[in-house]
VEXNURO-431969 format. One line per field, with one value per residue (C-alpha): residue number from 1; residue in three letters; x, y, z. Coordinates in Angstrom, 3 decimals. Last residue first. Example, Ala and Ser with C-alpha at 12.3 -4.5 7.8 and 13.67 -1.06 7.14 Angstrom:
! VEXNURO-431969
pos	2,1
code	Ser,Ala
east	13.670,12.300
north	-1.060,-4.500
up	7.140,7.800
//
This chain:
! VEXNURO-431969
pos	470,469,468,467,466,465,464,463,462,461,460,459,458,457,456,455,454,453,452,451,450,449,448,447,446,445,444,443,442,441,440,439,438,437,436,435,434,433,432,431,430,429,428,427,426,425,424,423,422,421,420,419,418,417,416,415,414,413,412,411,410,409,408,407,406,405,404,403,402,401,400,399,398,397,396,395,394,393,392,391,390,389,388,387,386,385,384,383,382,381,380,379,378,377,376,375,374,373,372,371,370,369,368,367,366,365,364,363,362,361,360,359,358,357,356,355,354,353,352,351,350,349,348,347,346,345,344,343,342,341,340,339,338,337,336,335,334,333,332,331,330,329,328,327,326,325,324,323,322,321,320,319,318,317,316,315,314,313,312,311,310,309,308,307,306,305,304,303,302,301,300,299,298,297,296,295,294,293,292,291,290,289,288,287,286,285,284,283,282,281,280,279,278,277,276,275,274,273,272,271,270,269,268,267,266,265,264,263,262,261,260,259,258,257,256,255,254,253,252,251,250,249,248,247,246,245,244,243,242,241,240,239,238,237,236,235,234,233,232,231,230,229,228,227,226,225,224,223,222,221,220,219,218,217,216,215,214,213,212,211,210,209,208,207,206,205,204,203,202,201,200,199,198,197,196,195,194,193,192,191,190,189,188,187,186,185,184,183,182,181,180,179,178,177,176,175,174,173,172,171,170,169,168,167,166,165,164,163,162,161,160,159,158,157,156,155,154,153,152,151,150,149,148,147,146,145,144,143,142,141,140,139,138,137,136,135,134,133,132,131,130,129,128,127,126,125,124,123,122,121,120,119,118,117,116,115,114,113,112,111,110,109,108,107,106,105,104,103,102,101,100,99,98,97,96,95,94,93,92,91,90,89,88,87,86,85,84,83,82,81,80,79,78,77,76,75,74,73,72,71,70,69,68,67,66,65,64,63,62,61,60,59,58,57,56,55,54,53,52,51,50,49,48,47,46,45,44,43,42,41,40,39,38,37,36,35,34,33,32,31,30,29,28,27,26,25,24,23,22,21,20,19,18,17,16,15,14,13,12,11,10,9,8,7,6,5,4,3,2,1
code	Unk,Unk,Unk,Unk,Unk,Unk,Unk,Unk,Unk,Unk,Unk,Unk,Unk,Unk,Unk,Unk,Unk,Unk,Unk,Unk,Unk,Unk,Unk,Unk,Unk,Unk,Unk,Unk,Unk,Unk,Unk,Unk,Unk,Unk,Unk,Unk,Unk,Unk,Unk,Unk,Unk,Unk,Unk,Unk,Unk,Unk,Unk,Unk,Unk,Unk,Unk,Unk,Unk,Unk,Unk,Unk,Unk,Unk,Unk,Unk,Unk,Unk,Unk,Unk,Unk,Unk,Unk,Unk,Unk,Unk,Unk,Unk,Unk,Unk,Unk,Unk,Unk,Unk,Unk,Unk,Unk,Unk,Unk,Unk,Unk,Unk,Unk,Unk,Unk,Unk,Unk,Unk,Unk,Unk,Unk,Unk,Unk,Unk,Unk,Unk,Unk,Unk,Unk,Unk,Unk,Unk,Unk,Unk,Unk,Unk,Unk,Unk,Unk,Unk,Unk,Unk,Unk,Unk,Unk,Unk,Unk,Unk,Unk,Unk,Unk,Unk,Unk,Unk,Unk,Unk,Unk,Unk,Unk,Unk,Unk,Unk,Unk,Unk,Unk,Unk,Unk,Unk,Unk,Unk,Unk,Unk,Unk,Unk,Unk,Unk,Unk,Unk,Unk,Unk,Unk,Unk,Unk,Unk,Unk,Unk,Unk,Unk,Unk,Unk,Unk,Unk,Unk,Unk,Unk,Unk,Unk,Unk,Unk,Unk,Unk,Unk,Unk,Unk,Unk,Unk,Unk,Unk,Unk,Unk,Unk,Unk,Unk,Unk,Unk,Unk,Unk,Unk,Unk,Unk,Unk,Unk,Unk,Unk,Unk,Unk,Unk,Unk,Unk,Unk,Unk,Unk,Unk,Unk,Unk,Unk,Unk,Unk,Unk,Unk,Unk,Unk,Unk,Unk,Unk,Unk,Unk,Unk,Unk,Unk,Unk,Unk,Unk,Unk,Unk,Unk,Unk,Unk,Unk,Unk,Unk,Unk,Unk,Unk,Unk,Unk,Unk,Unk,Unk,Unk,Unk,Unk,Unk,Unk,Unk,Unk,Unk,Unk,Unk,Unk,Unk,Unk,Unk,Unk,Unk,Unk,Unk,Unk,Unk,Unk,Unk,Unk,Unk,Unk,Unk,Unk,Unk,Unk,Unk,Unk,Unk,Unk,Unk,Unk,Unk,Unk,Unk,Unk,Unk,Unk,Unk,Unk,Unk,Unk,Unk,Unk,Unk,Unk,Unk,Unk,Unk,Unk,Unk,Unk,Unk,Unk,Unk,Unk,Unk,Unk,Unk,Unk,Unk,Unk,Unk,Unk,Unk,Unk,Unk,Unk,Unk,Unk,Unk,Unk,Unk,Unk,Unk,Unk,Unk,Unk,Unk,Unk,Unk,Unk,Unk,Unk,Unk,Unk,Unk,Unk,Unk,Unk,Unk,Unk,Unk,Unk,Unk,Unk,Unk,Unk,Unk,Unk,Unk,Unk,Unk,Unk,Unk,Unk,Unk,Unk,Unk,Unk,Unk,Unk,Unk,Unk,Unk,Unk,Unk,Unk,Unk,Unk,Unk,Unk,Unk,Unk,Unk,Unk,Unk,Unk,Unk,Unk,Unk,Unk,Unk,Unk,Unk,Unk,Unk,Unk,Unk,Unk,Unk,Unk,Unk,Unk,Unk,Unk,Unk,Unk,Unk,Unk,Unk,Unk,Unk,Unk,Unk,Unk,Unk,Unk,Unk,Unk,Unk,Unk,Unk,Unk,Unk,Unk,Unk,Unk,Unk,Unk,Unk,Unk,Unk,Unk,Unk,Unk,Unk,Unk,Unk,Unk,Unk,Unk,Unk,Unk,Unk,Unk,Unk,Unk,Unk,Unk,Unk,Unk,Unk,Unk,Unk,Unk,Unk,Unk,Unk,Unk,Unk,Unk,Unk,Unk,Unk,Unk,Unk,Unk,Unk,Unk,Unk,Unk,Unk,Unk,Unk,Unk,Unk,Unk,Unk,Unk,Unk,Unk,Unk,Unk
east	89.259,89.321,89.009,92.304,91.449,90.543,93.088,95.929,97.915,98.118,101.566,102.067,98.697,97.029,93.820,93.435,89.725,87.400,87.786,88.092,84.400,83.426,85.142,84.146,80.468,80.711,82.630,79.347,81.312,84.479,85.210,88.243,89.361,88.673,90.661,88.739,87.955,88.376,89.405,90.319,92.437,95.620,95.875,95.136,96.837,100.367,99.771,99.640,102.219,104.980,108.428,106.040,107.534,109.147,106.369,104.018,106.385,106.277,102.365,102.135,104.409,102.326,99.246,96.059,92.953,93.810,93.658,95.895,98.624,98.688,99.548,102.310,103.766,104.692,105.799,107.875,109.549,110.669,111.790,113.786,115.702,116.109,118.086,120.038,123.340,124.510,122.241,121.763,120.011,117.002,115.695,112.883,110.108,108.117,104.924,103.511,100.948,99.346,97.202,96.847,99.677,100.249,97.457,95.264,95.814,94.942,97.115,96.986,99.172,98.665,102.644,104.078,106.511,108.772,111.523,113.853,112.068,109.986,108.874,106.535,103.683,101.526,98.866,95.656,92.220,91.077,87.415,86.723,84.256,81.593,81.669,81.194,85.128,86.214,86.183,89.375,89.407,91.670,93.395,95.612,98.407,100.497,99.055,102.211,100.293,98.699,98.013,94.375,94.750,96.035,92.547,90.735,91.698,91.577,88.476,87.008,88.709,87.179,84.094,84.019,86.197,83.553,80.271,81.421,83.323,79.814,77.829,80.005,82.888,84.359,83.920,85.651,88.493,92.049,94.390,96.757,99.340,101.805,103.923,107.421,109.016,110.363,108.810,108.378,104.956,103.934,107.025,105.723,102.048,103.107,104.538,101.118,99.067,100.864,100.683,97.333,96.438,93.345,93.819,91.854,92.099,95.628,97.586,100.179,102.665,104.741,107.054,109.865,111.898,110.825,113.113,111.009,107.751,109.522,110.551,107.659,106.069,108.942,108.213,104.808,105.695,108.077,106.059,106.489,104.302,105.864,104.870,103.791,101.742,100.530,101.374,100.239,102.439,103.301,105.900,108.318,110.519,113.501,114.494,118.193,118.609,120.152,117.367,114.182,110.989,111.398,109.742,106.827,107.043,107.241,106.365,109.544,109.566,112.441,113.658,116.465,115.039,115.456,112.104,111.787,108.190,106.401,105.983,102.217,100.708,99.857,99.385,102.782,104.077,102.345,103.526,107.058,106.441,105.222,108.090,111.162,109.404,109.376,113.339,113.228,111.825,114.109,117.041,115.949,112.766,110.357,106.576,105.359,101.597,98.791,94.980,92.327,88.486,85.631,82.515,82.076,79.681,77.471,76.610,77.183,80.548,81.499,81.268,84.305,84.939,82.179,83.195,80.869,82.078,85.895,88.427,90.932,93.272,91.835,90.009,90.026,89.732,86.344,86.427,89.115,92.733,93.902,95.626,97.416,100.915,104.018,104.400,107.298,109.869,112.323,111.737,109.548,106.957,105.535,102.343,102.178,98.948,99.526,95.821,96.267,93.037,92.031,88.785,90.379,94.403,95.527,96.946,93.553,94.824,92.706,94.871,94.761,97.379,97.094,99.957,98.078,94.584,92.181,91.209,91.873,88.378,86.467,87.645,86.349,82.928,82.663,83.551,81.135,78.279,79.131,77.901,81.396,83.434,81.813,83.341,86.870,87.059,87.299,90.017,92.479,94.135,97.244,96.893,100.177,100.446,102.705,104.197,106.231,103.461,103.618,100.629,98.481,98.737,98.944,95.587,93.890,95.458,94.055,90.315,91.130,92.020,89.310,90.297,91.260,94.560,96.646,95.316,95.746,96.949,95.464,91.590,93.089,90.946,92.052,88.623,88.448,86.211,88.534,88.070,91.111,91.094,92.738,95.792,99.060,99.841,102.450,103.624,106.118,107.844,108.440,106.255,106.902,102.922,102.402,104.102,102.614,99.467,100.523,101.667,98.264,96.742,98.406,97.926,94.525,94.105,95.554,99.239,101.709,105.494,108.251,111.191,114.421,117.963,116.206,118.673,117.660,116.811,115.476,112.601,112.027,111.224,113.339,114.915,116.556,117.148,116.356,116.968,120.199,122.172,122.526
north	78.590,78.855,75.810,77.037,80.263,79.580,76.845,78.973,77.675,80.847,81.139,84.547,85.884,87.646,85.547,87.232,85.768,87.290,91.332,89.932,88.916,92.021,94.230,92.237,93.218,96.440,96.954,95.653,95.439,96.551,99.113,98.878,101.621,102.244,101.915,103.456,106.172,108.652,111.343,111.074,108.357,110.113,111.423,108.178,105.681,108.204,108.419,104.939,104.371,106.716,108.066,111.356,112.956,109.951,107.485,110.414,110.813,106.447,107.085,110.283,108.122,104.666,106.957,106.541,104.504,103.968,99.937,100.293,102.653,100.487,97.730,100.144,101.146,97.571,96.925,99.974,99.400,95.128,96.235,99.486,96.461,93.999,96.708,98.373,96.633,93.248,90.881,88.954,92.218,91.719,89.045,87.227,84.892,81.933,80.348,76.798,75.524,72.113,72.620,72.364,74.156,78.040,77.840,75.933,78.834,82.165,84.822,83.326,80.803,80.428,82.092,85.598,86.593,90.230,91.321,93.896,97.625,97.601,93.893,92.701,90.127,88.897,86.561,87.361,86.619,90.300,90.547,94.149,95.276,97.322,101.894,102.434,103.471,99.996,98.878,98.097,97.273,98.528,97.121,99.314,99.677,101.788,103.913,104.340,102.352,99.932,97.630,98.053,98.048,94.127,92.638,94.556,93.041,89.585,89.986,91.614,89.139,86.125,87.486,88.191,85.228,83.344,84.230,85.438,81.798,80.243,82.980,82.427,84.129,86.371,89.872,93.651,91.624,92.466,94.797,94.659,97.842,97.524,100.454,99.615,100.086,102.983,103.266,99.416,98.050,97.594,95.554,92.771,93.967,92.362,89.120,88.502,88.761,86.430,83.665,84.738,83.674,85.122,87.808,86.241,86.556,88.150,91.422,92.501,95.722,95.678,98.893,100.966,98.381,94.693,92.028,90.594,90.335,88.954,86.581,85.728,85.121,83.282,81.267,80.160,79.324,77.185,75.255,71.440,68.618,65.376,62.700,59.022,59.120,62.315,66.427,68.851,70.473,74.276,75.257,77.775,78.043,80.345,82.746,84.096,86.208,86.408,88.868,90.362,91.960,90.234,91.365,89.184,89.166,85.478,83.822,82.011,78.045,78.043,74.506,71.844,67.862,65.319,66.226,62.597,61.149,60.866,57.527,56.934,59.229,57.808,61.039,60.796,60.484,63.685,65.784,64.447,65.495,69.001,69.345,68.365,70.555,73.859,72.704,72.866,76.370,77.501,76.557,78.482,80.362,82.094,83.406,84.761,85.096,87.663,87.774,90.857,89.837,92.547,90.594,86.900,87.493,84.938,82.682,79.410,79.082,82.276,86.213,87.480,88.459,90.795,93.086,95.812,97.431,97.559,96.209,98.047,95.618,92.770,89.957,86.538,84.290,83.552,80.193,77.529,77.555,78.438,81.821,82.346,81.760,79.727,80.093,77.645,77.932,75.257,71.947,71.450,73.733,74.159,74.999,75.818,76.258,75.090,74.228,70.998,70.637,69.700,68.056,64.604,64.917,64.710,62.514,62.286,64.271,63.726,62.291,63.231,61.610,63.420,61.753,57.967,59.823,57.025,59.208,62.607,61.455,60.530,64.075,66.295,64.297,64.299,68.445,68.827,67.138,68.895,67.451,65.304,68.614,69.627,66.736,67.685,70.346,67.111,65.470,68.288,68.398,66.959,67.609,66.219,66.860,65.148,66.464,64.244,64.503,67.983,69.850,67.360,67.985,71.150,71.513,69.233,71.529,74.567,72.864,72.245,75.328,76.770,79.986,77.532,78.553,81.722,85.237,88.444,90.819,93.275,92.183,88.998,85.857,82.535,80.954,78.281,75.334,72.659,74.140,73.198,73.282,73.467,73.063,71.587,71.637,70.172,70.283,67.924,67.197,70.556,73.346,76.740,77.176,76.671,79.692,81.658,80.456,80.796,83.990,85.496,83.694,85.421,89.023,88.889,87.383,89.850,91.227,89.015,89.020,88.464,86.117,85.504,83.354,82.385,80.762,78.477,78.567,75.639,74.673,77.886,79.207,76.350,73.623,75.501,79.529,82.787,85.930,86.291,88.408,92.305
up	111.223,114.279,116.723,119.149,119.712,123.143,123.986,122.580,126.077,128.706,129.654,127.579,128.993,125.758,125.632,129.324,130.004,132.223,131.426,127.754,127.832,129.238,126.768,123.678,124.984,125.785,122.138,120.306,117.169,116.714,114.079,111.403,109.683,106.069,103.026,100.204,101.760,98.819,100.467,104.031,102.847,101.802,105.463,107.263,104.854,105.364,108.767,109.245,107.059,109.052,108.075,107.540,104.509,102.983,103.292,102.303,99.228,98.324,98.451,96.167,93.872,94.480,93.063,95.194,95.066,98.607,98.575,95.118,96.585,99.387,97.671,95.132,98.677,100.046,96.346,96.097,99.533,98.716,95.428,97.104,99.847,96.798,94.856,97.512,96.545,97.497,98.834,102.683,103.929,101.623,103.322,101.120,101.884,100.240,101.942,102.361,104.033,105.388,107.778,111.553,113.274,112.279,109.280,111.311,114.234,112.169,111.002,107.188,105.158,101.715,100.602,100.290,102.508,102.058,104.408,104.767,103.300,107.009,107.160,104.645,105.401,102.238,102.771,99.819,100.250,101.331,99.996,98.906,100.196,98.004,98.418,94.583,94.150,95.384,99.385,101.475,105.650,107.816,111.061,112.685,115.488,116.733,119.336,122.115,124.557,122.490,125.187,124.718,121.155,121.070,123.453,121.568,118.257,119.885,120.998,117.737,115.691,117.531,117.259,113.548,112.567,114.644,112.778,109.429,108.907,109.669,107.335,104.650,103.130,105.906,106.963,106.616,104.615,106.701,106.395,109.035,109.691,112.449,113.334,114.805,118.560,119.566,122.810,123.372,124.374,120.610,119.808,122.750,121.741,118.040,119.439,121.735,118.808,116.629,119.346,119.996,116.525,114.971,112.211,109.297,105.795,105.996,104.268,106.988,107.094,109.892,109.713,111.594,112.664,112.567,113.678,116.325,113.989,111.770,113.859,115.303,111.592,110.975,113.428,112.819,109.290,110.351,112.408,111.636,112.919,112.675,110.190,109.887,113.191,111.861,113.402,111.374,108.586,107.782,106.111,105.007,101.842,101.996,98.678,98.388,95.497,91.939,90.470,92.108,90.473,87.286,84.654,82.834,79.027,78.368,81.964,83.093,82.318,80.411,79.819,80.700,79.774,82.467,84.453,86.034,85.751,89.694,91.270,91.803,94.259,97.780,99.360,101.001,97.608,96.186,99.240,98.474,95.050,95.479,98.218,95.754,93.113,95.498,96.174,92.049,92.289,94.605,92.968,89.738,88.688,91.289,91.430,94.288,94.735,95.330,96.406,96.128,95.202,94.222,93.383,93.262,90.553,89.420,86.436,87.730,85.437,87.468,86.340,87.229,83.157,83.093,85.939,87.813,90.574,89.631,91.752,89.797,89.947,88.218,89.578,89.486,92.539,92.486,90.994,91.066,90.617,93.906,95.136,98.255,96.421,95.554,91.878,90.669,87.542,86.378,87.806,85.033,86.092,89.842,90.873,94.485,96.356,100.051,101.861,102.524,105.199,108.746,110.431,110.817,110.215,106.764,104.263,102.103,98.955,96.429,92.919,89.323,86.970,83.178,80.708,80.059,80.171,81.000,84.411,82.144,80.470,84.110,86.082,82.967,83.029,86.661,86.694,83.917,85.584,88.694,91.666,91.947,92.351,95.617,97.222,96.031,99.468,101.704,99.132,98.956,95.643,93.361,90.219,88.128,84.688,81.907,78.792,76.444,73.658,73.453,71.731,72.448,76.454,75.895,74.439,77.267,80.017,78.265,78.352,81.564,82.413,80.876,78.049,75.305,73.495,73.420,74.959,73.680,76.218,79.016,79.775,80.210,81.512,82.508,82.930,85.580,84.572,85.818,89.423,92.024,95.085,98.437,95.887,94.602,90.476,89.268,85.392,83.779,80.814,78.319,79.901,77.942,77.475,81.452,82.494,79.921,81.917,84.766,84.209,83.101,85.679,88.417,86.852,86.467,90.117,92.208,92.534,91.315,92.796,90.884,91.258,89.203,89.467,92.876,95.489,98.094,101.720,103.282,105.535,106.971,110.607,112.889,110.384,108.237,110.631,107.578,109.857,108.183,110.704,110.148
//
């Protein structure tokens, strides 16, 4: 098989990875940035929607080292090494909230005279749109290219448990049940993940970034790698400016995935509103042997706004998918914990029969295909050696829906085998537990009507009425 990977059309570059891993919800993500962090030498990077100073790095697994805040953690490297310097570079619109924080003033005003700490907002952006990458890269050595920000609500542990001391926020409540993931890589890739972290930084007006001259091992102590000696391509997202051209990468390597796809499409997104995406999976849906595709989705948004038109537009668009799902294909589920809560779906993975695996911010909406700023990380399994890559790529699709099912990834990994299907596999293991449940629209007559007027799946039609989403 060809390398899907095309510079310049779906990925920015491809580079190699001497490791990677992939982190599964918040726990785990912190943990290995912050063991990440510890081997820093000259320079850390940080790139986000946000970024919270009070964030607490919790471990409910291993004994932690230093101050559990970030910032508090950032301040004890920073006099542990004396040659360190840290980079935050974060969305100015979403910073706003920061300045009605006492402690978030106070924290911004003492690493303001800090000679090694360089804080900037990131203003190069259209009106109305946002950088919403989050890569944190570490001395040119090791990078985490992810869905996950450091601010609050995005820890969580695995188990999704009902009740959780440690996700208890600064303001005292409980984001509740929250599932996210990230790539982390070391080699190549993670100093062509550098080489965008500081060309983002300059076009924000950033003050000429310190060399990394010094060699180190950045990898997280302790933390296996899931992939060895492989191929890893970047993908972007970036609206058009005056001073920049609008690049789509991520947008077509979703298509292309899509495309390629086999026997599987398995999708975890925030939001499943891009016609563009829609249209590629009824393409594969109208063919006879064409794949299954599996999105998981939260059952509703964060805030009542978000709620209001993902909602809608999800319904139509859902509709508008399963009514050409002629050979019945396709799902959307929803996950809830053992006590029957939601479980909020932040994370953006997209894996492609055992072939391909992405991981990055971007989500199946329209800013994240041409408005913001994003960044994702993929692999193609077909351009190793062995059958390594292709079984890493298999166990982690199973081991996520292992977790949403409250299931063993064994029992998974022998429905897999049994049926060659996930959806039957979800659907039988399910009945159970139901812990991954099916998604319902709401007010059906309704969504029916509207789509009876307006064919949001017409190939020539423009993305005009998706084209506000969030």
């Amino acid at each position: 098989m060809a390398n899907i990977f095309k510079p310049g059309v779906n990925c920015w570059r491809v580079e190699h990875a001497d490791r990677s891993a992939v982190l599964i919800d918040g726990e785990n993500y912190f943990r290995a940035v912050r063991k990440s962090l510890a081997q820093a030498k000259q320079r850390i990077m940080l790139l986000g929607w946000d970024f919270d100073e009070r964030v607490e790095m919790h471990d409910t697994v291993e004994q932690i080292e230093g101050p559990l805040q970030i910032g508090a953690y950032f301040d004890w490297l920073l006099k542990k090494n004396r040659n360190l310097d840290i980079y935050v570079l974060r969305w100015d619109t979403g910073a706003l909230k920061s300045f009605v924080r006492l402690n978030g003033l106070l924290t911004l005003a003492r690493w303001y005279f800090h000679p090694r700490v360089h804080f900037k907002l990131d203003a190069h952006h259209p009106v109305g749109a946002a950088h919403h990458q989050k890569v944190i890269v570490i001395d040119e050595d090791t990078a985490f290219c992810s869905g996950i920000d450091v601010t609050n609500n995005r820890w969580d542990t695995r188990a999704h448990e009902e009740s959780e001391e440690q996700r208890y926020q600064p303001d005292g409540n409980d984001a509740g049940p929250w599932h996210d993931a990230a790539m982390v890589v070391q080699g190549d890739v993670a100093r062509a993940l550098s080489e965008y972290a500081c060309q983002h930084w300059d076009a924000a007006g950033g003050k000429d970034v310190k060399p990394v001259t010094a060699r180190a091992d950045c990898w997280p102590v302790g933390l296996d790698a899931d992939f060895t000696d492989c191929p890893v391509a970047i993908a972007r997202t970036l609206p058009e400016m005056d001073d920049q051209p609008g690049v789509n990468e991520i947008e077509n390597l979703g298509v292309d995935l899509i495309a390629a796809a086999e026997r599987h499409i398995y999708v975890e997104s925030q939001y499943f509103a891009s016609a563009t995406i829609a249209r590629a999976i009824v393409e594969r849906l109208s063919e006879p042997d064409g794949p299954e595709v599996i999105i998981v989705n939260p059952q509703s948004a964060e805030g009542w706004l978000e709620a209001e038109i993902m909602n809608s537009s999800r319904a139509r668009l859902y509709q508008a998918v399963k009514a050409r799902d002629k050979y019945d294909r396709f799902r959307m589920f929803h996950p809830f914990n053992d006590a029957g809560t939601p479980i909020y779906v932040h994370a953006k993975i997209m894996i492609v029969d055992d072939r391909y695996i992405r991981i990055g911010s971007s989500n199946f909406n329209n800013r994240s295909l041409g408005f913001d700023s994003e960044c994702d990380a993929a692999i193609d399994a077909s351009v190793t050696e062995g059958d390594a890559v292709s079984s890493q790529i298999a166990r982690i699709r199973d081991d996520l829906i292992a977790e949403h099912l409250g299931q063993d990834e064994v029992e998974v990994r022998r429905s897999i085998a049994e049926t060659g299907s996930l959806i039957a596999t979800i659907e039988n293991l399910g009945k159970t537990e139901n812990r991954l449940r099916r998604y319902q629209t709401p007010d059906i007559n309704a969504v029916e009507e509207w789509l009876a007027d307006n064919d949001i799946l017409d190939p020539e039609r423009a993305d005009d009425v998706f084209a506000g989403i969030i």
